[in-house]
C-alpha positions in Angstrom: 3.2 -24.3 -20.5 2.6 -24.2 -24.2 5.8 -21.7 -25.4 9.5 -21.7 -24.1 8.9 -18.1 -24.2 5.5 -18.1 -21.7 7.9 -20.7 -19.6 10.9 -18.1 -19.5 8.6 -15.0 -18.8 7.2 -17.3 -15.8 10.6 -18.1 -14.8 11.6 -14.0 -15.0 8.8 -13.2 -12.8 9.9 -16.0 -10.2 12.7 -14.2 -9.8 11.9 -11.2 -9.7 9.2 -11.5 -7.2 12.0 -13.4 -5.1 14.5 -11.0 -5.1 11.4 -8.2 -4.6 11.3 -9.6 -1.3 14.6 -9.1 -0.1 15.1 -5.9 -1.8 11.6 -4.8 -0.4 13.0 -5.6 3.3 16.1 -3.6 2.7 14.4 -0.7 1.2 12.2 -0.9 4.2 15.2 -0.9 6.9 15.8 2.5 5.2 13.7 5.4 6.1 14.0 8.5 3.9 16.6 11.1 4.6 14.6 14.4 6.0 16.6 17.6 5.6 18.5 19.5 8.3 17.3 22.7 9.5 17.3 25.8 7.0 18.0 23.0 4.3 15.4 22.2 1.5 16.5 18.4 0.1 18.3 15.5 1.8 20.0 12.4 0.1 21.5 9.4 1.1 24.8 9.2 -0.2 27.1 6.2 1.4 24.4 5.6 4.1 24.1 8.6 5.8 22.0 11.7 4.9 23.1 14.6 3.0 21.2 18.3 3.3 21.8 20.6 1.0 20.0 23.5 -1.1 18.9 26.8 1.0 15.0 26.3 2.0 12.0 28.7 1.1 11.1 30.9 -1.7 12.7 33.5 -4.0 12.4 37.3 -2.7 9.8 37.7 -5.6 7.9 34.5 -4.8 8.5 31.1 -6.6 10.9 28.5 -6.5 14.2 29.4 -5.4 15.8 27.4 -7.8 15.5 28.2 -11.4 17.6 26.7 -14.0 18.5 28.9 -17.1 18.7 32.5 -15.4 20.9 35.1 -14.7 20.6 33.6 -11.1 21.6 30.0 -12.3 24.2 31.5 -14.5 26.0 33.4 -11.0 25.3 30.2 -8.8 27.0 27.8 -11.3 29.8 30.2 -11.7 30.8 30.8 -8.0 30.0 26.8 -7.1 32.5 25.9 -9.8 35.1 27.5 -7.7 34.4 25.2 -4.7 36.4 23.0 -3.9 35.3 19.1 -4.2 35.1 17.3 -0.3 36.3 13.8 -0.1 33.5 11.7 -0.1 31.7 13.1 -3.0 28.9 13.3 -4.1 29.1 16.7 -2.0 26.5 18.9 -0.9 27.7 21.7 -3.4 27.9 18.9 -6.2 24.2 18.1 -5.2 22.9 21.5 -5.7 24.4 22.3 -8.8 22.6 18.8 -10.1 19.3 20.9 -9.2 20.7 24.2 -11.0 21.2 22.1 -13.5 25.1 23.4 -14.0 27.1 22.7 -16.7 30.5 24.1 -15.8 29.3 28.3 -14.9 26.7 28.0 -17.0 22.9 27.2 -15.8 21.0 25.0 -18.6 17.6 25.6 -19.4 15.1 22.8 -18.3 13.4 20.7 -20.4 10.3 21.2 -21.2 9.3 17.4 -22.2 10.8 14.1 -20.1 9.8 10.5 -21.3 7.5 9.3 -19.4 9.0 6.2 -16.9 8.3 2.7 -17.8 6.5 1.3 -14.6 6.0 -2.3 -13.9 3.3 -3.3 -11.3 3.7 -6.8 -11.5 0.8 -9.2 -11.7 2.2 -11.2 -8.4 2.4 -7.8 -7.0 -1.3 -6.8 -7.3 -2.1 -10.4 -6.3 0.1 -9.9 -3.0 -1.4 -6.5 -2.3 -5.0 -7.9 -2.3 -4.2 -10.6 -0.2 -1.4 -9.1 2.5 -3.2 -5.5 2.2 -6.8 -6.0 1.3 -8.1 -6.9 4.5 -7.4 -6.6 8.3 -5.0 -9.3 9.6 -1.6 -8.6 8.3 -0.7 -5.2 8.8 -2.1 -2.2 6.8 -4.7 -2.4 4.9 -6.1 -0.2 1.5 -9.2 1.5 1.3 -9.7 0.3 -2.7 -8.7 -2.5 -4.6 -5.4 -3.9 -5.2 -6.0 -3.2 -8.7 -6.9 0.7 -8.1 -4.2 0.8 -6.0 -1.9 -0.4 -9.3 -3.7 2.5 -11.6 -2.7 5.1 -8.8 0.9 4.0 -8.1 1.5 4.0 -12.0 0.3 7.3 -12.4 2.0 8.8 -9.5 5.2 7.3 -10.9 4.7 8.2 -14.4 4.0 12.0 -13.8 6.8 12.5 -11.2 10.2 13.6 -11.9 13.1 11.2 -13.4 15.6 13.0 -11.1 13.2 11.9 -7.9 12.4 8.5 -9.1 16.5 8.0 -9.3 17.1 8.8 -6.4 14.6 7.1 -4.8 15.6 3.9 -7.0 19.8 4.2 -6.4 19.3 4.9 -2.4 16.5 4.5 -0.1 13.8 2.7 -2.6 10.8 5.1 -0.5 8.5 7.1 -2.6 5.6 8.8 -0.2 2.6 10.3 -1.3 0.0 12.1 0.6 -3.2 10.4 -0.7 -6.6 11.4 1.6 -8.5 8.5 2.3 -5.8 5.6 1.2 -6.4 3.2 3.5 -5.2 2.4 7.3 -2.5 2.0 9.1 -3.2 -1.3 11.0 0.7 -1.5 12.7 1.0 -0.1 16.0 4.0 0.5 18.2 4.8 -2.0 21.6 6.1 -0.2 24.8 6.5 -2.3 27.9 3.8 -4.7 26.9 1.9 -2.0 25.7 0.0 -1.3 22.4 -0.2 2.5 20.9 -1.4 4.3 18.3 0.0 7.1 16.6 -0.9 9.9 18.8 0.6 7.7 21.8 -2.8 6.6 23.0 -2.8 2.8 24.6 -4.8 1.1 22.3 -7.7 -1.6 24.5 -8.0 -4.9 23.7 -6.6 -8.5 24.1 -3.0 -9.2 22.8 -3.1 -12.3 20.5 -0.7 -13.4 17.9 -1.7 -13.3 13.7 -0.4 -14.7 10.6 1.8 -12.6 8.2 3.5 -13.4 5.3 6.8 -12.9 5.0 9.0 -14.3 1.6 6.2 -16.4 0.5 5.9 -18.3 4.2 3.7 -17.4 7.1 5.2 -16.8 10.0 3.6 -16.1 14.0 3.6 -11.9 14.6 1.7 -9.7 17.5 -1.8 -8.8 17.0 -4.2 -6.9 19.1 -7.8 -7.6 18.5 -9.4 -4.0 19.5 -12.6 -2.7 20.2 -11.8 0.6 18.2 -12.7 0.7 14.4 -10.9 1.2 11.6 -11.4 4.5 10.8 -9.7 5.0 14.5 -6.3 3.8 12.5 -6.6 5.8 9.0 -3.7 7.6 7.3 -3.6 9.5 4.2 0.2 9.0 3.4 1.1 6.0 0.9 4.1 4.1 0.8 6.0 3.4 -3.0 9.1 0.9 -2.7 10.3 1.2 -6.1 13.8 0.1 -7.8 15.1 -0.1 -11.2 13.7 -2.2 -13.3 16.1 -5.4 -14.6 16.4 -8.5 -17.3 18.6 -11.3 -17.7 21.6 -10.2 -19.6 22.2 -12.6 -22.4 25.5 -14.3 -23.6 25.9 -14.4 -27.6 23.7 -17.3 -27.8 20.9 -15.4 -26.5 21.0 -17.8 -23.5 21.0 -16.1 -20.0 24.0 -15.7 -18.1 24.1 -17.8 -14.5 26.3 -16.1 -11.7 28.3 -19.3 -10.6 27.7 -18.7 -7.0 23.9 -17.6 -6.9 23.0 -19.5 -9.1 20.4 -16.7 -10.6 20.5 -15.1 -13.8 22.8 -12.0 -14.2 20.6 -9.1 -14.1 21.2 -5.8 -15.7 19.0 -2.1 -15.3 16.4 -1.3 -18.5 17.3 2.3 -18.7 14.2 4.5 -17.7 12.5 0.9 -16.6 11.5 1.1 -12.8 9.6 -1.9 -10.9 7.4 -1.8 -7.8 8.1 -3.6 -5.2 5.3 -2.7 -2.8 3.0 -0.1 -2.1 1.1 -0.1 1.2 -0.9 3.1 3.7 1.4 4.1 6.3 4.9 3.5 7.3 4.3 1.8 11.0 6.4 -0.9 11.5 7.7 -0.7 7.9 11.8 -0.3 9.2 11.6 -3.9 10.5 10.7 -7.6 8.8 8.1 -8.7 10.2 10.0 -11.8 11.9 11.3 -8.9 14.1 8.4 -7.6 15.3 8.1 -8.9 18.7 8.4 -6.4 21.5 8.1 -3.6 18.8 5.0 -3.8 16.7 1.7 -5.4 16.8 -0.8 -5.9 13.8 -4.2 -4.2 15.1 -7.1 -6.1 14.4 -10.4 -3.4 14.7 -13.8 -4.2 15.6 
């Protein structure tokens, strides 16, 4: 190690990629809020899902929400009068977030947003190539670990602040409909059974597989099949994504050590967000992988 800088940024990404793991499995145990019927957004707010905002169009076409109209102007006005529920944030304080209400009055959108920071970590792209490059672990990408880096940063960069926050504070999920990603290589156990995602039995010879899980590998389910790949493909892709954080320093620019973790004190980068994984699919992604048995198997095609 030739600087005490290179040896501290080694030491940051340690830690971050440790405490990616744990906040990648709790991310995971969370499954994005869908919205309740006639209802057009859902949030988790205190772990349970939140629907709010009327679903489908405007009578003249468009979206139905539009910040910085007459329209805005009336909604913010009659939702101020509302009265605040007791575990807020509310469904009416959600919606006027989305009108954009300050007080009765609607603001204008703007037109320009900074463009989020996004870190793809080195260890991450190494992990993806080698947990998600090939069949054996689980899911597995149709391009390269470092393509799959260029895409994720670009979907991130070019999507909304307010859906990259919320994604970030609660559930950690992005999900992207990509053609083509790659394949979905998990599939579901039911009474000693294997099935795929149309809740056909998938043939072959039960088996167990290596998988890492927090840097060890430990024994999951496998089925070695006699259907291909292709059988197995999905176009949706998976983004677990929090804020992005740094030691915080003390006045001697040294990093402050929580007593009982014995980890640096870490504090958010303001518009900073870090991946924490990015795979095809979502099969078997609500449970660690040490949990697997009698639930999911990794499929191993022809």
């Amino acid at each position: 190690m030739n600087t005490e800088k290179e040896y501290s940024d080694l030491l940051r990404d340690l830690i971050l990629e440790e405490l990616a793991e744990e906040l990648e499995l709790e991310a995971k145990k969370k499954k994005p809020c869908k919205p309740s019927k006639g209802k057009r957004f859902a949030k988790r707010v205190n772990g349970k899902c939140r629907s709010f905002g009327q679903k489908g169009q405007a009578k003249g076409g468009g979206d139905r929400i539009r910040p910085g109209t007459k329209k805005g102007d009336a909604y913010c006005a009659r939702s101020l009068k509302i009265k605040k529920c007791k575990n807020p944030p509310c469904a009416n304080a959600l919606s006027r977030k989305k009108w954009k209400c300050r007080g009765a009055k609607s603001m204008k959108e703007q037109n320009q947003q900074k463009a989020p920071v996004v870190h793809f970590m080195d260890w991450l792209v190494d992990k993806t190539e080698r947990v998600h490059g090939k069949p054996g672990q689980g899911s597995v990408f149709a391009i390269s670990a470092e393509k799959v880096k260029a895409l994720v940063e670009k979907i991130v960069s070019q999507s909304s602040i307010e859906e990259i926050e919320e994604a970030a504070d609660g559930t950690g999920v992005l999900e992207r409909n990509m053609p083509g990603i790659g394949y979905d290589l998990v599939a579901k156990i039911s009474n000693g059974k294997v099935y795929d995602r149309q809740d056909k039995e998938v043939p072959g010879q039960m088996m167990t597989t290596k998988k890492e899980e927090r840097g060890s590998m430990i024994d999951v389910p496998a089925i070695k099949t006699t259907l291909p790949a292709k059988h197995f493909s999905t176009d949706k892709l998976t983004i677990i994504i929090r804020h992005y954080s740094v030691a915080k320093k003390n006045e001697k620019g040294e990093d402050i050590i929580d007593p009982k973790t014995k980890r640096p004190v870490m504090e958010k980068v303001p518009g900073e967000y870090i991946i924490l994984s990015a795979f095809p699919g979502d099969t078997g992604s609500d449970t660690q992988a040490s949990e697997w048995s009698g639930k999911y198997a990794v499929v191993i095609p022809s």
